[in-house]
C-alpha positions as CSV (number, residue, x, y, z in Angstrom):
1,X,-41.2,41.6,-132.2
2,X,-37.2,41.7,-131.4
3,X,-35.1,44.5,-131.8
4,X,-30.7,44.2,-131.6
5,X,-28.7,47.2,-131.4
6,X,-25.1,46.1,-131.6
7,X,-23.4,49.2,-130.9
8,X,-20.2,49.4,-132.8
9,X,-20.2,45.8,-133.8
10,X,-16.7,45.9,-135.3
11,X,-15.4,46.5,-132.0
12,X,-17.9,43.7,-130.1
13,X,-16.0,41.5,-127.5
14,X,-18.8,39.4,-126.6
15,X,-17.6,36.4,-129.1
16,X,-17.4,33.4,-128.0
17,X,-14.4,30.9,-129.3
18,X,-16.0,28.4,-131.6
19,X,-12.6,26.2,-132.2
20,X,-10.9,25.8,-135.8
21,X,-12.2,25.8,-139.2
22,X,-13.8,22.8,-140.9
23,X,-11.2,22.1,-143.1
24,X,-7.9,24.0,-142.6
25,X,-5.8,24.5,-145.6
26,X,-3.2,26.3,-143.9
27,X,-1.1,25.9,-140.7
28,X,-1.6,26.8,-138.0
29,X,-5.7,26.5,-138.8
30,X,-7.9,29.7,-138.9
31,X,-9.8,30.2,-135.6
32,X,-12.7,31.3,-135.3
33,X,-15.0,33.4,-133.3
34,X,-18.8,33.9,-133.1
35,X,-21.7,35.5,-131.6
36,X,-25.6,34.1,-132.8
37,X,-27.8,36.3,-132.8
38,X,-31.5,35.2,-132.2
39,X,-34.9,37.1,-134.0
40,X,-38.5,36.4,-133.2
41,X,-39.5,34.6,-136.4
42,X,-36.3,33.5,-138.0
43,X,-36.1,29.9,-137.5
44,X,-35.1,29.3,-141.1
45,X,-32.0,31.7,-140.7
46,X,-28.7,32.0,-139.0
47,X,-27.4,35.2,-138.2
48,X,-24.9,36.7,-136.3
49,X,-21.3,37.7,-135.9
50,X,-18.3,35.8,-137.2
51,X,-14.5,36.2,-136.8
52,X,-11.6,34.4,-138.3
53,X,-7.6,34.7,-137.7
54,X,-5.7,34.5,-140.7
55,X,-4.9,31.6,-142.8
56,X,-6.9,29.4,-145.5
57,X,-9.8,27.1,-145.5
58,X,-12.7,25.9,-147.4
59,X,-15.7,27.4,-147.5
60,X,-18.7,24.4,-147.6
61,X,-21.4,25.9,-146.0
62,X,-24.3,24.8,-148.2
63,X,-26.9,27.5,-147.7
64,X,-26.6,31.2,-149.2
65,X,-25.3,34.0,-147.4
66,X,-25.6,37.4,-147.3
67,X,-22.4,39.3,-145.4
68,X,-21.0,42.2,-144.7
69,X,-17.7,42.8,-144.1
70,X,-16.6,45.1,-140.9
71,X,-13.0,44.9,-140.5
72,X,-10.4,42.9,-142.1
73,X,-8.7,41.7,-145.6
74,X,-9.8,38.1,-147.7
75,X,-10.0,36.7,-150.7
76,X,-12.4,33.9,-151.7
77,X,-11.9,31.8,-154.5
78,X,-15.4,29.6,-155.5
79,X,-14.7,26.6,-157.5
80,X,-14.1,27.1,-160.8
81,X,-14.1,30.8,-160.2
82,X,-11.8,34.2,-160.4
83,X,-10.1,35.3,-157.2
84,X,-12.4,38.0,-155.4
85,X,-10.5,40.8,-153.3
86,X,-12.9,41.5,-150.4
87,X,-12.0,44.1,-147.9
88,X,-13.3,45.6,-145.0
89,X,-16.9,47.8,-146.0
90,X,-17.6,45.3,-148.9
91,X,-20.8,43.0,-148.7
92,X,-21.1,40.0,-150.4
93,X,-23.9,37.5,-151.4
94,X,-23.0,33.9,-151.9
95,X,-25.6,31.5,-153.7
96,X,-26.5,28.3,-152.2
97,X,-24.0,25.7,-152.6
98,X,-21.2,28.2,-153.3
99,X,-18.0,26.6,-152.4
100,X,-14.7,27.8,-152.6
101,X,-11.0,28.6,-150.8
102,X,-11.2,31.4,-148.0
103,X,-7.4,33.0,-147.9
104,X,-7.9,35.4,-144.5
105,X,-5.1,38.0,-144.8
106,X,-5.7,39.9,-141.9
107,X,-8.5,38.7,-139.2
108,X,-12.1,39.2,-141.0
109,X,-15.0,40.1,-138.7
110,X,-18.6,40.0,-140.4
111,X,-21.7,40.2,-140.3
112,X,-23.6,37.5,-141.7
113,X,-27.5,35.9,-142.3
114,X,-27.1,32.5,-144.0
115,X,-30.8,31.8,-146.2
């Protein structure tokens, strides 16, 4: 069995710099910042901690997600969709296939397990 304790995980500094978003919709692009973390028995799942700078980009991750929101100020617009307001405390569950326009106003860190 695996246990993590992430002390204070909105304050982590052991991300790593994983480059620019997919597809930037906004210039300079989002960058992004990321930590995996591992489980015993998870093979199926991703999980971890996620940062993005401000800006806009597409979300087209295909696989549901489950997130939690530790610092920072979005909205996400899915296709077809209402504007969401998400702010830091809020957790959010996205829906396979859920696709959409990320607008980061002020850097976003997460928490996040994509199913």
């Amino acid at each position: 069995m695996t246990i993590r304790h992430i002390k204070q995980t909105r304050d982590f500094e052991a991300l790593e710099d994983l480059g620019k978003v997919g597809t930037p919709l906004s210039e300079p692009a989002c960058t992004l910042r990321g930590k995996k973390i591992e489980l015993d028995g998870t093979e199926n799942l991703s999980t971890g901690i996620w940062e993005c700078s401000p800006g806009q980009f597409r979300r087209e991750v295909k696989r549901g997600e489950v997130m939690h929101i530790l610092s920072g100020k979005c909205t996400f617009t899915p296709d077809g969709g209402e504007v969401m307001h998400i702010n830091a405390g809020d957790t959010v569950f996205m829906s396979p296939m859920t696709q959409g326009v990320w607008d980061i106003e002020e850097t976003v860190r997460k928490v996040y397990t994509l199913v």
